[in-house]
N, C-alpha and C positions, 0 to 999 in steps of 0.2 A: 443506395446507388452503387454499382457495381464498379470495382476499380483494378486496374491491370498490377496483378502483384508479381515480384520478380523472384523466381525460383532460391528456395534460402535454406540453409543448414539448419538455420535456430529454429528452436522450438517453438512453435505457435500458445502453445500450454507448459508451465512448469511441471518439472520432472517427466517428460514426455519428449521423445525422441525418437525423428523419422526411424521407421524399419526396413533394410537394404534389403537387398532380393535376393541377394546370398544368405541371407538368415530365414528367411522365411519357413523353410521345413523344418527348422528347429524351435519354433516359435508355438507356443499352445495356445489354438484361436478358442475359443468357445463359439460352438455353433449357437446361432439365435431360431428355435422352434417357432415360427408361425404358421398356423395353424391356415388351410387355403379355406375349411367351409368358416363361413359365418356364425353357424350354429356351434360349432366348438369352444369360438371363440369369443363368442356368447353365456356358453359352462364357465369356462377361466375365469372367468370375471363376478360370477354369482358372490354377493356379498351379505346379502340378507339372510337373518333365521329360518329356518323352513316354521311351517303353519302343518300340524297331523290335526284336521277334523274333518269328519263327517263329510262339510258342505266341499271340503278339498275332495275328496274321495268321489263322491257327487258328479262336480265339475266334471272330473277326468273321465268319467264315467261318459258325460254328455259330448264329451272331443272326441271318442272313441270310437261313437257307437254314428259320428259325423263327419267319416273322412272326406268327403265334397268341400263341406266348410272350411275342414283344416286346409287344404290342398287353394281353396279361392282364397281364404286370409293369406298362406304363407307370399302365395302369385306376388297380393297383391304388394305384403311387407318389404318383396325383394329390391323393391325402387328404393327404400328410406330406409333399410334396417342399418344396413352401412355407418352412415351419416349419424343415426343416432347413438349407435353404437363407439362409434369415435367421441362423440361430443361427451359422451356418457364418461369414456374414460381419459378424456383430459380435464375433469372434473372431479374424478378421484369417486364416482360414485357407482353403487353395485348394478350390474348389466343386466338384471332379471329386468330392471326398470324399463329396459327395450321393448320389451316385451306389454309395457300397459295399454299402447293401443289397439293392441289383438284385445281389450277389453272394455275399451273407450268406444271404438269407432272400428272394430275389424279390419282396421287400417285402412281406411275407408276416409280420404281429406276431403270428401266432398258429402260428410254424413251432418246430418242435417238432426238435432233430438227436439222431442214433440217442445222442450223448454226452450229451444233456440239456441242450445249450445250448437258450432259448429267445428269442424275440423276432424283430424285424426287424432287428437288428443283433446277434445269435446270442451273448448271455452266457451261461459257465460260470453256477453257482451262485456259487459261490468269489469267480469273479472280481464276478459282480453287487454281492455282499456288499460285495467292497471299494470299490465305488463308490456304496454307499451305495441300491441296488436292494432293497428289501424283501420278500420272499417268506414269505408266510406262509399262516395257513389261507383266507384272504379275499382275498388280492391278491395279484398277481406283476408286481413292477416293471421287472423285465426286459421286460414284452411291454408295459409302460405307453410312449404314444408318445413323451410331455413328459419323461419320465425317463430313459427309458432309452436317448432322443438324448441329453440333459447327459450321462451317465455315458459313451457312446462317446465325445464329441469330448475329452471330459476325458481319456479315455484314451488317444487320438489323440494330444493332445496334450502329456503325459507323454511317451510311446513318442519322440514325435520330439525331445523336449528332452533324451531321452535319448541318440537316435542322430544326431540333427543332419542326419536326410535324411526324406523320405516314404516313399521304399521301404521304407529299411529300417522303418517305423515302421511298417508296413503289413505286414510281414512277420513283426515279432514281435506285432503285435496278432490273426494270423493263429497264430503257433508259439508264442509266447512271449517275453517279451522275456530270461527267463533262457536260451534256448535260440540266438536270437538274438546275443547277449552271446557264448558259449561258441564261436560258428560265425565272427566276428568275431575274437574271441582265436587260433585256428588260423589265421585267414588271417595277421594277422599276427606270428605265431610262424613260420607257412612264408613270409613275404614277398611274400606274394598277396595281389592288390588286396582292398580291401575295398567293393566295391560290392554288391548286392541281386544282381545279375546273376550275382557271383562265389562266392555261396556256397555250401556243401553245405548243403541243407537238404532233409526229406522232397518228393514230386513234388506235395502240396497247397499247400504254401506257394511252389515254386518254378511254380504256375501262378497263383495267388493274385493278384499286381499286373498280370502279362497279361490276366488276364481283365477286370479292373479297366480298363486301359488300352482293352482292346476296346469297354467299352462306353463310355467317356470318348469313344473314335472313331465309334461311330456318335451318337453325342449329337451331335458335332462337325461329321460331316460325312451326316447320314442318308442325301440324293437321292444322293452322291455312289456310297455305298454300297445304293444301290436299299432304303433303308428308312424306311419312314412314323412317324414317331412321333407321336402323338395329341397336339393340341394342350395345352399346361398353362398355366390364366389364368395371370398373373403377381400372384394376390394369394389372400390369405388363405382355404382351404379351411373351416377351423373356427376358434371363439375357447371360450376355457374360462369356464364359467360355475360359481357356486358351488350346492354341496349341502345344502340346510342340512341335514335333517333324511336319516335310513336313511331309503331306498324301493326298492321292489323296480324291477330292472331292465326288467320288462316295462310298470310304469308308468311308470317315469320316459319311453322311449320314446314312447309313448302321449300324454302330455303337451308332449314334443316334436315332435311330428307327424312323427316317425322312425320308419322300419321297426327292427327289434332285430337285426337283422342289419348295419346301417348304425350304431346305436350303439356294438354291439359292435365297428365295423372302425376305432371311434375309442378308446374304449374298452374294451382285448383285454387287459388286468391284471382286471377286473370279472370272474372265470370262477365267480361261484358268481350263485344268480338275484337276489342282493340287494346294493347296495351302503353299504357302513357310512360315515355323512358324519363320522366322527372320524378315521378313516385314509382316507379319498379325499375333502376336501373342495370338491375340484373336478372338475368332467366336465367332456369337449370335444363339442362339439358343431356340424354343422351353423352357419357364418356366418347364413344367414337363419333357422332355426330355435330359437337360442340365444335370442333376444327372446320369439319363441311360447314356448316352454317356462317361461321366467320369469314368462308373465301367467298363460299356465294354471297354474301352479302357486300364482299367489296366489289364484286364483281356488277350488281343486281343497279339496273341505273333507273328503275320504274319508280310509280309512287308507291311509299311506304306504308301509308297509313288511308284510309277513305273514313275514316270518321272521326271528329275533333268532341271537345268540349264546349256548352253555351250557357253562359249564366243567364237564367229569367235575371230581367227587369225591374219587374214587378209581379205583383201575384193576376196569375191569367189562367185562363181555363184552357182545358188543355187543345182544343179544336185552334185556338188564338195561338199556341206558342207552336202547335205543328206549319199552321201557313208561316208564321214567320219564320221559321227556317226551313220552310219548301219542304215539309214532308207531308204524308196523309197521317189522320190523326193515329189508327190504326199502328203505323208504321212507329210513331214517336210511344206510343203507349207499351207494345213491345219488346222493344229495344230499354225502354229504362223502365221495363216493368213494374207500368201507371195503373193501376185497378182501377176503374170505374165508379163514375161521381164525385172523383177526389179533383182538388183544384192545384197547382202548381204554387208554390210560396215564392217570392222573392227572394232572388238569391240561391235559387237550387241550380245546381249545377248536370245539366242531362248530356247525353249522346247524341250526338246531332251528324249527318254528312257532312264532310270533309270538302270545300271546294279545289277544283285541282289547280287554283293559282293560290291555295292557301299555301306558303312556307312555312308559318311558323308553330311549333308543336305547345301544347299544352302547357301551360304555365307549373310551376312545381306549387304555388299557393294551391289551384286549383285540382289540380290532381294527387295533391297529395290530404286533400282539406275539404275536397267540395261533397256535399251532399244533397239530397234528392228530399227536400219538404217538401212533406203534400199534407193539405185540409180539404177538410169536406167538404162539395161545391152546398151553398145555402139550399135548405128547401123553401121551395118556388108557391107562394097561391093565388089562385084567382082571387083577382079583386073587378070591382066594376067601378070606373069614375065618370063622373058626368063633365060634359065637356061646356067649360066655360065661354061667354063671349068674346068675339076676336080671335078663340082659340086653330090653331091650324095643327099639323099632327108633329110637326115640329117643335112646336114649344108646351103638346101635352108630353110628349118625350123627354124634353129639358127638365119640365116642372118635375116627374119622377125618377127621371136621372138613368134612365133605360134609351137604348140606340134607338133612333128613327126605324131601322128595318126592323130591328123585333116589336117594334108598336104593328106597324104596318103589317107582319107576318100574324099577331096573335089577333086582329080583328078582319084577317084577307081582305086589307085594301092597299091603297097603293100608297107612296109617301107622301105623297101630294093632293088625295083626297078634299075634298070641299068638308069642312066639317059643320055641324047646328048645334045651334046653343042647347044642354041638355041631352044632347044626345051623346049614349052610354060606349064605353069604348073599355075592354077586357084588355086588364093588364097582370101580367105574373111575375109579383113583386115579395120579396122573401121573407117567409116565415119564422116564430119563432124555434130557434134550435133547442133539441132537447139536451138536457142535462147529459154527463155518461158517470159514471163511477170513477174513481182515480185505480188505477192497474194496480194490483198488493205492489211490492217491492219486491225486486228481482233477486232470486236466491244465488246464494254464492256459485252452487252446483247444479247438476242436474241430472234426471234419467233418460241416458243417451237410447237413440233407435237404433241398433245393430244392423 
């Protein structure tokens, strides 16, 4: 809390004493050098071994001979290089690391690998989880910018506490560190060095820090290497502003004097049109934009949000849970992208319209917890039953526990039909489900899609 301090002689720190402004030119300041490109200040900071082989020689070769590539990665680095570059060095760790998702994901938070890692720094599920990444029906913390750098470097930095080198810490944040481990134990059990260099490890991991190193070198040395990298200020792209209230993604931009294509490249966990301010209390934003956004929005008296949160019930099919909350089925399948023939579980939490006497925004349980189960709708067969005495189409419906109108629909009669004893009545009632295999176990890492 900030408090009114009254002008004072004494020293705030021992041995330290204000300087009067009659001394000032006699006084020896040391100028402080900061560096204005990003890329400089990027070099300063290189703390890792360099890597001389081949597949390094290679790489560089391939960034060369691809300046389009270089020029769309660097574009896109200039939103987050900043941010990582600061976090990097108040953790005391070497700056080439800024540079791993020019190798992950081409900085790319919204890359997607055939294994499901997703993000700019390419997490398993699994592994997000353990680092505290949140994935649910509303957000994926994995592709969130502010997040899902903490959980790399933390895991960065785990990995090397564990192996006591970069490489190898780069190498099992790439395989795994249990695999990693295993390929270290073999060296020495046979008496072979244990460096990055020396181990048996798949051909992605054993390209994995070369490629890293290649572009650690043209960072390093670009003209030398005949390549332009796009200047990067040396300051802050975005700052995070808070949410108060749900609003849909298209407004919130809009009051930002943002395109939505620019929010979302700051905000790439936001994948449904709405964002819940109890699980995302804060959005990045745009450095000059951040301030516009805050006035229009005290300014802004409309509704904020048109689409809320609805927990199923019960488990329903999906034509069932679009009438109940007044949409077309098409429309609810869409929006919380429901694939076809699957049935809704109890307890999933979807996207639904927003009514405009609703006030009150999304629960922090639910948006910060809720998820989307879905199971297979049953397969359906024809059977034939014979219709007993007394019987009317109401209580052959009871007896097998199917609606009066789907009786009536699956033999085109009416509800109310006369029925005769013996007489055959088509009903589609569900079959046995087949078995499926149990999915292997989810590997620590993966082979991201650039």
């Amino acid at each position: 809390m900030a408090q009114n301090l009254a002008p004072s002689s004494t020293p705030l720190i021992d041995n330290l004493s204000p300087i009067e402004s009659s001394t000032l030119n006699s006084v020896n300041i040391t100028e402080v050098d900061v560096p204005s490109d990003l890329w400089e200040r990027i070099r300063r900071g290189f703390g890792m071994p360099d890597l001389a082989q081949e597949q390094v020689s290679e790489r560089e070769r391939w960034y060369v001979e691809r300046p389009d590539y270089i020029q769309r990665m660097t574009a896109r680095s200039s939103k987050y290089l900043f941010h990582i570059v600061e976090e990097l060095e108040r953790r005391n760790m070497p700056t080439e690391l800024a540079l791993l998702p020019f190798i992950e994901s081409a900085f790319n938070p919204q890359a997607v690998s055939s294994a499901r890692a997703s993000g700019m720094w390419q997490f398993m599920p699994r592994t997000g989880k353990d680092f505290d990444l949140k994935q649910n029906a509303f957000r994926d913390d994995r592709r969130d910018v502010l997040a899902s750098t903490r959980a790399a470097l933390d895991y960065l930095q785990r990995l090397h506490s564990m192996f006591g080198d970069w490489h190898l810490a780069l190498a099992a944040y790439n395989w795994g560190e249990g695999n990693v481990g295993k390929a270290l134990a073999r060296n020495q059990r046979l008496g072979e060095p244990l460096a990055y260099t020396e181990l048996r490890m798949p051909a992605e991991t054993r390209l994995y820090v070369p490629k890293l190193q290649a572009m650690k070198n043209v960072v390093a040395n670009p003209q030398g290497l005949g390549v332009e990298l796009p200047p990067i200020p040396n300051h802050p792209y975005f700052q995070s502003v808070p949410l108060p209230r749900d609003a849909d993604v298209a407004l919130i931009a809009k009051l930002a004097e943002v395109s939505v294509d620019d929010f979302k490249a700051l905000n790439p966990s936001a994948h449904r049109p709405v964002m819940l301010a109890s699980g995302t209390p804060q959005i990045l934003l745009p450095w000059d934009n951040a301030e516009i956004f805050q006035k229009n929005m005290e300014r802004y008296g409309g509704r904020l949000a048109s689409w809320t949160a609805w927990v199923a019930p019960q488990n329903m099919k999906v034509a069932d849970a679009a009438r109940r909350v007044g949409m077309s089925e098409e429309e609810l399948r869409n929006v919380n992208k429901i694939p076809p023939r699957m049935l809704i579980k109890a307890g999933s939490a979807l996207l639904v319209p927003r009514s405009a006497s609703q006030q009150k925004d999304v629960s922090a349980k639910v948006a910060d917890t809720g998820q989307l189960n879905l199971a297979p709708e049953p397969s359906l067969r024809k059977q034939l039953v014979k219709v007993r005495k007394g019987e009317t189409m109401a209580s052959v419906a009871k007896r097998y526990k199917v609606s009066l109108d789907q009786l009536a629909e699956w033999n085109k009669l009416s509800t109310n039909s006369a029925l005769k004893p013996g007489q055959k009545l088509v009903l589609m009632l569900p079959g046995k489900v087949k078995r499926t295999k149990a999915s292997p176990a989810e590997p620590r890492r993966k082979k991201a899609n650039h």
